[in-house]
N, C-alpha and C positions, 0 to 999 in steps of 0.2 A: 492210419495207413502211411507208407514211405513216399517221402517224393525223390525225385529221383530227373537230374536234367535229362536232355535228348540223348548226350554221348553216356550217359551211364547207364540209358535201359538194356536192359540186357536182352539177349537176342533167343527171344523161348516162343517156341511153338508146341501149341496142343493138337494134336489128331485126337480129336472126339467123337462119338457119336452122340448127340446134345442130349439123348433122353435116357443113355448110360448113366445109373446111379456112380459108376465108377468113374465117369469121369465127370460126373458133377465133384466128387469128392476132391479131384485134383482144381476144378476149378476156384473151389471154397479157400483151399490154402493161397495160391494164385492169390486172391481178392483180398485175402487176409494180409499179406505182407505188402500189397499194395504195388505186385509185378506188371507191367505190361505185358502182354501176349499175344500171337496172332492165333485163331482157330482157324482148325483144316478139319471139316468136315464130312466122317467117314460114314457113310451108310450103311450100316451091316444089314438092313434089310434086303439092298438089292448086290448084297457083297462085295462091296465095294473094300472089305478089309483079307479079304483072299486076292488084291489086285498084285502082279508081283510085285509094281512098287510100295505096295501098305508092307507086304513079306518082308520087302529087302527090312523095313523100322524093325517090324517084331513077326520073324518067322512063325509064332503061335497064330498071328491073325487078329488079336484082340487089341480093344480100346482100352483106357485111353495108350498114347504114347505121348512123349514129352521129347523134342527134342531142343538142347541148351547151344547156343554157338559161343565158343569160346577162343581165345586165340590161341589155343593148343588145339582146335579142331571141335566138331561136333561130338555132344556125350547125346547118346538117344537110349531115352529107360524106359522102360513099362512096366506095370503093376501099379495102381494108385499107393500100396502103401509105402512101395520102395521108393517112389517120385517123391513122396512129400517127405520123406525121410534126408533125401536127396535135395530137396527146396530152403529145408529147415537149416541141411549144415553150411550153403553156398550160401543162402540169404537168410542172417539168421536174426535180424531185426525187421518186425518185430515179435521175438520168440513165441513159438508155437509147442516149444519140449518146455519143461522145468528146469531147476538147475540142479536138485537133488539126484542123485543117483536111484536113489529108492522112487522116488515119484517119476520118474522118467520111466523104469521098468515098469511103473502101471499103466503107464496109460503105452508102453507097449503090448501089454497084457490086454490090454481093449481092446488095441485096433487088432493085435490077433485073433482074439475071438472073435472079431468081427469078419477078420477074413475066411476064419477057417469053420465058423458054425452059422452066425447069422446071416452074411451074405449066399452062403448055398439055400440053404433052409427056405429064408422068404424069396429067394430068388426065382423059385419055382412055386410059392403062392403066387408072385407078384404078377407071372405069367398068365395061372390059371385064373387068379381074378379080374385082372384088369386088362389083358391081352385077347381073351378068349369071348367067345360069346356066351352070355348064359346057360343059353341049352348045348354048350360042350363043353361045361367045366364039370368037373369030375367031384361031387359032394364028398367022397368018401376020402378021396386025395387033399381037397379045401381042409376040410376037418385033420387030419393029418399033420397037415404043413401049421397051422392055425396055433396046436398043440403044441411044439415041435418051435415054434416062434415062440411063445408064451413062455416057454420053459427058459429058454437063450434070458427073452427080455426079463425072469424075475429075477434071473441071476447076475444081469448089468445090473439094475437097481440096487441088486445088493452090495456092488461091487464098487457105486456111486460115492463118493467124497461127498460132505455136507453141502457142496453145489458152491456156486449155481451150475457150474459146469462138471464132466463127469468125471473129473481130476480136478476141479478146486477150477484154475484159469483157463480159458478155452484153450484147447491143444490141439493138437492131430488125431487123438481119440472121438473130439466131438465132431471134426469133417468127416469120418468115415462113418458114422453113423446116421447122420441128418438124411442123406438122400433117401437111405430106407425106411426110416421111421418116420417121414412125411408125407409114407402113403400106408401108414397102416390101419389107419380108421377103411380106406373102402376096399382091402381087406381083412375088415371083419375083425378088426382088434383096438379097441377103442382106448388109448390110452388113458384118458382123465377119468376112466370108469376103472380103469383094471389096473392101470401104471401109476398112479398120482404122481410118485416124484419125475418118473420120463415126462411126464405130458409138463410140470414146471421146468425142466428143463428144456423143453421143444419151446415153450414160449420164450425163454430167455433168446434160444439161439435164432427165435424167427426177426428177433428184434435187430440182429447184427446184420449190416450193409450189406455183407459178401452172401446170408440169404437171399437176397433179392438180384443181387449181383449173378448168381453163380445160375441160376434158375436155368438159364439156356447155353 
């Protein structure tokens, strides 16, 4: 991790909701480059992110948001993957992209598939299994969503570098996908049974400081 004296931390705040997979993902890189932060704690349960000052951050409403203070003024972004994109090129030790241009486009290729197939996908398992009560989860919709993940996860696996990480050195590929894939055992998708090289890779990354770090 960086150290970094008192006048040089820079001045970042996260608006999170702490149990957003998405903004654990920003938390992860956060912890990875070894930023200071303050947390501001949004409750989209009791919409606290439709307040109009959450609106004035990010008129969609949603977590996380990131705001940087700089001496040209405040940058305030959202979208975990454009934040950490946005973290990588201000703070870019200690690197979390590659230096090759071809390897860089992969593990953009991850985190877009992650944004655009697997976080909708188990988004709405993660709902009906762990949100809901039993007797109001929908078997036919579980089964669905279940299929629908499985298909996303064989084709990461195939997509995996010889590891340990899922571009060779931990990057920005592997924070966008921890938050999800560390509930997918009690939805009903057991990696070490079905994914062998996910589930070696889920241990490596559980092994790194900013998991245990990033958790809340």
């Amino acid at each position: 991790m960086t150290t970094q004296t008192q006048s040089e931390q820079p001045r970042l705040t996260l608006y999170q909701f702490a149990a957003s997979g998405n903004s654990r993902i920003v938390r992860i890189v956060l912890e990875e480059k070894g930023l200071s932060f303050k947390r501001v704690n949004i409750d989209v349960t009791k919409g606290e992110n439709r307040t109009p000052e959450f609106l004035r951050l990010n008129p969609r409403g949603k977590v996380p948001v990131l705001v940087h203070g700089t001496a040209q003024g405040e940058v305030v972004l959202s979208e975990s993957s454009v934040i950490n994109e946005y973290l990588e090129e201000v703070f870019p030790n200690p690197p979390l992209m590659p230096a090759a241009p071809a390897r860089r486009a992969h593990v953009r290729s991850l985190v877009y598939m992650f944004d655009t197939e697997l976080s909708p996908t188990t988004g709405l398992l993660i709902i009906e299994k762990l949100l809901k009560k039993p007797e109001e989860q929908r078997a036919d919709f579980v089964a669905e969503r279940q299929k629908a993940t499985r298909e996303i996860l064989a084709r990461l696996s195939d997509m995996m570098s010889q590891g340990p990480f899922l571009a060779g050195d931990f990057s920005l590929a592997d924070a966008s996908y921890i938050p999800v894939l560390a509930v997918m055992a009690p939805c009903g998708i057991i990696l070490e049974r079905e994914f062998p090289k996910l589930a070696q890779w889920f241990a490596e990354v559980k092994k790194r400081p900013s998991f245990t770090a990033s958790a809340h």
